[in-house]
C-alpha positions as CSV (number, residue, x, y, z in Angstrom):
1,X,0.0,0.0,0.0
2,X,1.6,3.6,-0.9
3,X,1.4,6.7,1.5
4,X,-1.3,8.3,-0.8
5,X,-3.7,5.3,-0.8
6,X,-3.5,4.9,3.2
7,X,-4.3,8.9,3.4
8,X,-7.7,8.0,1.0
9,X,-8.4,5.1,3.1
10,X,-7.8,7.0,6.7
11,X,-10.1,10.0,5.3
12,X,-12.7,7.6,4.1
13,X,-12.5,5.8,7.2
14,X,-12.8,8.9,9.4
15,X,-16.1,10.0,7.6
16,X,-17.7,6.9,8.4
17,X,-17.4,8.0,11.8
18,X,-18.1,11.6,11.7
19,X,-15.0,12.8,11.6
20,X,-15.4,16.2,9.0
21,X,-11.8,17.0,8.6
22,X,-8.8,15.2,8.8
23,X,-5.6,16.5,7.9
24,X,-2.0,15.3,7.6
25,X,1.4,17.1,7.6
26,X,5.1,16.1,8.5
27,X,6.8,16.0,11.6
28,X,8.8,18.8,11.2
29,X,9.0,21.9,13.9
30,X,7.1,24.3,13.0
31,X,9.2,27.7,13.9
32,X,6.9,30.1,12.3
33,X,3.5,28.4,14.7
34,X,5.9,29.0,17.5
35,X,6.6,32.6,17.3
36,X,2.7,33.4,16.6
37,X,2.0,31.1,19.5
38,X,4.3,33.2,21.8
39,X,2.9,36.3,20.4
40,X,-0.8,35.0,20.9
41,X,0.1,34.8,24.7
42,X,2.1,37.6,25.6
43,X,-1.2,39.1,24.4
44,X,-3.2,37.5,26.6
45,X,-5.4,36.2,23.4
46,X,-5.6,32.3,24.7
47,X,-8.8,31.1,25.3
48,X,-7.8,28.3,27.9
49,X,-8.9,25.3,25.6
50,X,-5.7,24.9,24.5
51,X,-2.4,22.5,25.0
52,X,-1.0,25.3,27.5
53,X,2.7,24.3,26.5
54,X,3.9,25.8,23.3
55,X,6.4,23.2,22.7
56,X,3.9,20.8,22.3
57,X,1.9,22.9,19.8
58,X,4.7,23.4,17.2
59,X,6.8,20.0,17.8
60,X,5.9,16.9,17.3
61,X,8.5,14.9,19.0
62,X,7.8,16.8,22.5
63,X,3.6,16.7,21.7
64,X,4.4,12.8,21.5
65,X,7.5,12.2,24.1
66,X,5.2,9.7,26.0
67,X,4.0,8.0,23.1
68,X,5.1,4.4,21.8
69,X,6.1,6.3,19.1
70,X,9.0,8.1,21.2
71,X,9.6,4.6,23.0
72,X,11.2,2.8,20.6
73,X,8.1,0.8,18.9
74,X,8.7,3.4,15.6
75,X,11.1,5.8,15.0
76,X,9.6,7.8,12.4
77,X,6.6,10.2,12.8
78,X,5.6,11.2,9.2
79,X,4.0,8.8,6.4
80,X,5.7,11.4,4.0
81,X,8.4,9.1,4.0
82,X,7.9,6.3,1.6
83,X,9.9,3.4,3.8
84,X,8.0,4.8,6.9
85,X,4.3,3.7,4.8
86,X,5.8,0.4,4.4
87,X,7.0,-0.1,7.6
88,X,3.9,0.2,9.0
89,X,1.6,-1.5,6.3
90,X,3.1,-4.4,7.2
């Protein structure tokens, strides 16, 4: 199975059960969210609904530190990468 089949079947699958959106991205840090996410803060525009540590909003590896993910079970976060798919379509 290829990285852009699973993605049809995941969003197929997550309509089924009323899911509306799903979305996908990469693992990467995202540096830009982070800034804005400071910004939003020191201007006291949080609502209190959300993840109150910024690290975990714009990084992936400390949202998911606790995760099998992070405990050795997989070592790679994104289905971007081609070898990651397979790994786990096994």
């Amino acid at each position: 199975m290829n990285v852009y089949q699973l993605k049809e079947e995941l969003i197929e699958y997550a309509k089924s059960i009323g899911v509306d959106k799903i979305g996908f991205t990469t693992a990467d840090t995202f540096d830009s969210l982070k800034d804005r996410l400071i910004l939003q803060e020191s201007l006291g525009y949080l609502s209190g609904f959300e993840e109150p540590d910024i690290e975990k909003r714009s990084d992936a590896n400390a949202a998911f530190a606790e995760s099998e993910i992070n405990r050795g079970h997989c070592t790679c976060l994104s289905f971007e990468n081609e070898g990651c798919a397979k790994k786990h379509a096994n």
